[in-house]
N, C-alpha and C positions, 0 to 999 in steps of 0.2 A: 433531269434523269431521262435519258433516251434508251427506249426499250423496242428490242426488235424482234423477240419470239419469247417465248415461255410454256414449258413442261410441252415440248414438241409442237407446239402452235405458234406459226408464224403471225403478228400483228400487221392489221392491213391498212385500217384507217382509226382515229378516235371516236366516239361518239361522245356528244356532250351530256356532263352531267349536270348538278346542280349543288355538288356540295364540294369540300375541297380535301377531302381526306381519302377517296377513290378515284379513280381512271377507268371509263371503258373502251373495249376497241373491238373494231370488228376482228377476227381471226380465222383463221384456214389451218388447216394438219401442213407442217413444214414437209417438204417435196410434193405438194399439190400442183397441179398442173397453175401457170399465171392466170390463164384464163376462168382458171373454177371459182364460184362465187364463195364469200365465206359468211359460212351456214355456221360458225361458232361466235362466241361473246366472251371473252375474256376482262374479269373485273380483278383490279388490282387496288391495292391497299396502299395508301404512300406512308412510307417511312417516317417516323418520332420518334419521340421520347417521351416518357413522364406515366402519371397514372391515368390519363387520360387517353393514351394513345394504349397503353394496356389493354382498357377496359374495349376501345376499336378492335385490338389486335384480337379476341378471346370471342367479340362478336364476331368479327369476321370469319372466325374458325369455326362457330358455331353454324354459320351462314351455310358453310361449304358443309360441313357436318349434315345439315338436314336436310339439304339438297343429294347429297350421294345416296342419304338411306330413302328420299322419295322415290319414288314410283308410281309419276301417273301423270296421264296426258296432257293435263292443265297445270304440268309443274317443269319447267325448263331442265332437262337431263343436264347432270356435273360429265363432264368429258375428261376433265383436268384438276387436278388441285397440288397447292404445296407452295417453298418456300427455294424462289429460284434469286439467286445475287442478291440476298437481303430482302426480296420484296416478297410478299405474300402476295398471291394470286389463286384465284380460280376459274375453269374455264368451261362455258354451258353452252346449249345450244342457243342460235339466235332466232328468233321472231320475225322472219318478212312480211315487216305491215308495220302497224302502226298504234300508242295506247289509245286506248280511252278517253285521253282526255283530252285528244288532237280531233278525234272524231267526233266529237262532244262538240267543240269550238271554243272548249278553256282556254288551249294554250295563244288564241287568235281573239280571247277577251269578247268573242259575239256566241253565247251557249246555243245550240240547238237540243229540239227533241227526238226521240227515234219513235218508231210505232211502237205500242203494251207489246205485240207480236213479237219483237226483234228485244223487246227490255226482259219479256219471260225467259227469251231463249238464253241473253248475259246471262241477266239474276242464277240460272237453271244451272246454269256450269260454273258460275264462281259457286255457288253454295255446295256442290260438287268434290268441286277440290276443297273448300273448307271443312265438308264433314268428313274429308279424308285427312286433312293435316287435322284435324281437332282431336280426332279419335287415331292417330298415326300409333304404333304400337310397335317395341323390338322383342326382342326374346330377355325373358329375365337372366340378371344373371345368376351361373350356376352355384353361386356363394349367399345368394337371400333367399332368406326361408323365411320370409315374411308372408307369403303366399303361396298357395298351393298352383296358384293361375303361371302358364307357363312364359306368359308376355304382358308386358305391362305399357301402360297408353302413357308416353313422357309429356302430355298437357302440352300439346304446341299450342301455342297465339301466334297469329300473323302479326297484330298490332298496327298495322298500317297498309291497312286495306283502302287504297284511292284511286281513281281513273288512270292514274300517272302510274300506277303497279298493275293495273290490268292489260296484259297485252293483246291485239287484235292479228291475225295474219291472212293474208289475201286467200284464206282457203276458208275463211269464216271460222277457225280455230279460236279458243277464249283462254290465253294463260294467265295466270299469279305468279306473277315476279316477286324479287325484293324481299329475302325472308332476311335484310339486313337489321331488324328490328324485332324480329321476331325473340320467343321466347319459351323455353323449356324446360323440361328436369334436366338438361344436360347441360345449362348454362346459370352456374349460382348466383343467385337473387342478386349479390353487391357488386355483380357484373352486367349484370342488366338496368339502362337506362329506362326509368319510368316513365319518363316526357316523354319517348319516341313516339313516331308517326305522324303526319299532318295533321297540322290544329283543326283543317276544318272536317276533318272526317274522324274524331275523334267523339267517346262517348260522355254522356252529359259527366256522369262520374269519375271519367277518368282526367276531365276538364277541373273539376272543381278538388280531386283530390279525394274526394268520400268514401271512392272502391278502387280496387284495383283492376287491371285487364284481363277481362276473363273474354270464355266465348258468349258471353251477352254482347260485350265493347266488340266485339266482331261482326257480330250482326246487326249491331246502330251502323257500322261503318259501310256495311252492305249495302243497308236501308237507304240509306244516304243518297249512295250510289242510284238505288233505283230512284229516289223521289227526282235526281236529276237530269232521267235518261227522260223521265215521261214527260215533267215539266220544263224542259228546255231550259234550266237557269240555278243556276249556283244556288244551293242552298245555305251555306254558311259564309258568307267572305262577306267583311267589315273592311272599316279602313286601315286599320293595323290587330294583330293577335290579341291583345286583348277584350278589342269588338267581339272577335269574334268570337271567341270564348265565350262573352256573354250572351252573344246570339243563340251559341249552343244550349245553354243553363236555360235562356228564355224560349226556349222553341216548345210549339204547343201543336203537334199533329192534329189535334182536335178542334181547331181554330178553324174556320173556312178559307182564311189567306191561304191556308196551310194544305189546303186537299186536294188529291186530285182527282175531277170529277172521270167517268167514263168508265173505271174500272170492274172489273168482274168483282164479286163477292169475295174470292180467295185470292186474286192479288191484290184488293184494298187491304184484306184481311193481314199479308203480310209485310205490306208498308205501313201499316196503321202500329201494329202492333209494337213490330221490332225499331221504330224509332220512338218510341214510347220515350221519356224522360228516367220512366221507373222502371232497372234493366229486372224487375221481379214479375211484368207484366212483357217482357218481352221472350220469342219460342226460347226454350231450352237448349236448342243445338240447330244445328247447318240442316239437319234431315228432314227437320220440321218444315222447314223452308224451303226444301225439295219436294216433299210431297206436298205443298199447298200448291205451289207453282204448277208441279204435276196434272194436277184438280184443277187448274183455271181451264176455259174456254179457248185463251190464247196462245196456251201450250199444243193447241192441236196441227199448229204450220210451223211447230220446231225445226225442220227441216229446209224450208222455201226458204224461212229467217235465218240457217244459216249461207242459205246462199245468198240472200239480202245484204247480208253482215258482208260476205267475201268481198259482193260490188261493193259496198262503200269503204271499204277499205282499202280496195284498188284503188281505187277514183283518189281517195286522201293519199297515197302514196304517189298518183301521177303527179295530183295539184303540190307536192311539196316537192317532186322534185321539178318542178317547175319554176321553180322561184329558186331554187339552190344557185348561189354564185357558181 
């Protein structure tokens, strides 16, 4: 299938993905000058059959769905959406820079650490945008009189909060990508896949099956993230998925293998907590975790950090294309 523009966005180049049921490409607005760079992301769906490809085709729409009704800085704006020569597409802005988990040194299998300073200021804006997609809210409709409240919160999940979904851009900007797993009032239960999201950044319960994905499993997934920005090193990856799963069930914050020394009182406080095993012991919502962050000491160079953030994210964007065939 060769595709050369879509919903007025001309395609420029691919970008790789990792699964086989999407396509991304860089994009530009068709009649753009050649030389303007393309500031858009165009993700497309490939074409099936069956109940399986259904059940993609209903996420995917769901995807584009709660991308158009977001609004807010740490969430890629929908530019495009619809259904052009049979293919489903949609088309967002693009990220100059780079995720998570390249700056990390996941994807190059040697993990580094960043400073608590630069991990308050991530943590600070994904929990951000979380307690906006958690509490995300439309107008009721004008046929339920189930409530007198004029708007109602549709329970969004991210479900698959990992390095590889957080994007960086050479201006020290912190986006959440990826709501292709996400999960809502607007997408019914037996359309939503329960596995979704990466095995290693998933919560203990939703590993073994005992709960389902709520905003607790959100904030293990958070946790995660931070226990690996400050300790330089993979917290869950075994030799195949089911290790790791079991890594997950056996993880014990409480352990001293497990902790990381140096922290303030309120960000041990919200790594300790929220990767708890027992999601009844971890904050209640994204805000909690904002205002702890808030309160720490290391929150007071949010700023420096993120011009910290911009250089190394330059620097990861020279050093790869440096190496680019």
């Amino acid at each position: 299938m060769e595709l050369h523009s879509l919903g007025g966005y001309r395609l420029i180049e691919p970008v790789p993905v990792l699964n086989t049921v999407t396509r991304l490409y860089r994009a530009k607005p068709e009649g753009a000058p050649e030389d303007a760079p393309a500031t858009q992301l165009a993700k497309i769906l490939m074409p099936g059959e069956g109940d399986e490809h259904r059940m993609l085709k209903a996420q995917f729409a769901h995807e584009a769905n709660l991308m158009r009704s977001f609004s807010h800085t740490g969430i890629p704006s929908l530019r495009a959406a619809g259904t052009q020569d049979g293919v489903d597409f949609f088309v967002m802005d693009y990220v100059d820079g780079v995720d998570l988990a390249v700056l990390l040194g996941h994807e190059s299998g040697e993990p580094i650490s960043l400073t608590k300073e630069l991990a308050v200021y991530l943590l600070g804006q994904l929990a951000n945008v979380l307690h906006y997609v958690h509490t995300f809210e439309v107008p009721r409709a004008e046929d339920d009189d189930t409530s007198e409240d004029e708007f109602e919160v549709i329970q969004v999940l991210h479900r698959d909060i990992c390095p590889a979904n957080v994007y960086l851009s050479v201006d020290g900007d912190v986006v959440l990508g990826d709501f292709g797993s996400a999960s809502s009032n607007w997408l019914p239960a037996e359309l939503t896949s329960p596995e979704a999201g990466h095995v290693a950044y998933k919560a203990p319960e939703r590993v073994t099956g005992s709960g389902t994905a709520t905003v607790k499993s959100d904030l293990f997934s958070l946790a995660v993230i931070l226990w690996e920005i400050l300790r330089g090193e993979r917290c869950f990856v075994a030799g195949n998925e089911l290790e790791t799963m079991d890594a997950i069930v056996r993880f014990d914050i409480s352990h001293s293998s497990r902790r990381v020394s140096g922290l303030s009182s309120k960000l041990s406080e919200v790594l300790r907590r929220n990767l708890d095993r027992d999601p009844g012991r971890r904050y209640d919502d994204a805000y909690r975790v904002l205002q702890r962050l808030s309160q720490s000491p290391e929150a007071q160079s949010a700023e420096s950090s993120r011009e910290e953030l911009a250089a190394l994210v330059q620097r990861a964007v020279a050093s790869r294309g440096a190496v680019k065939p």
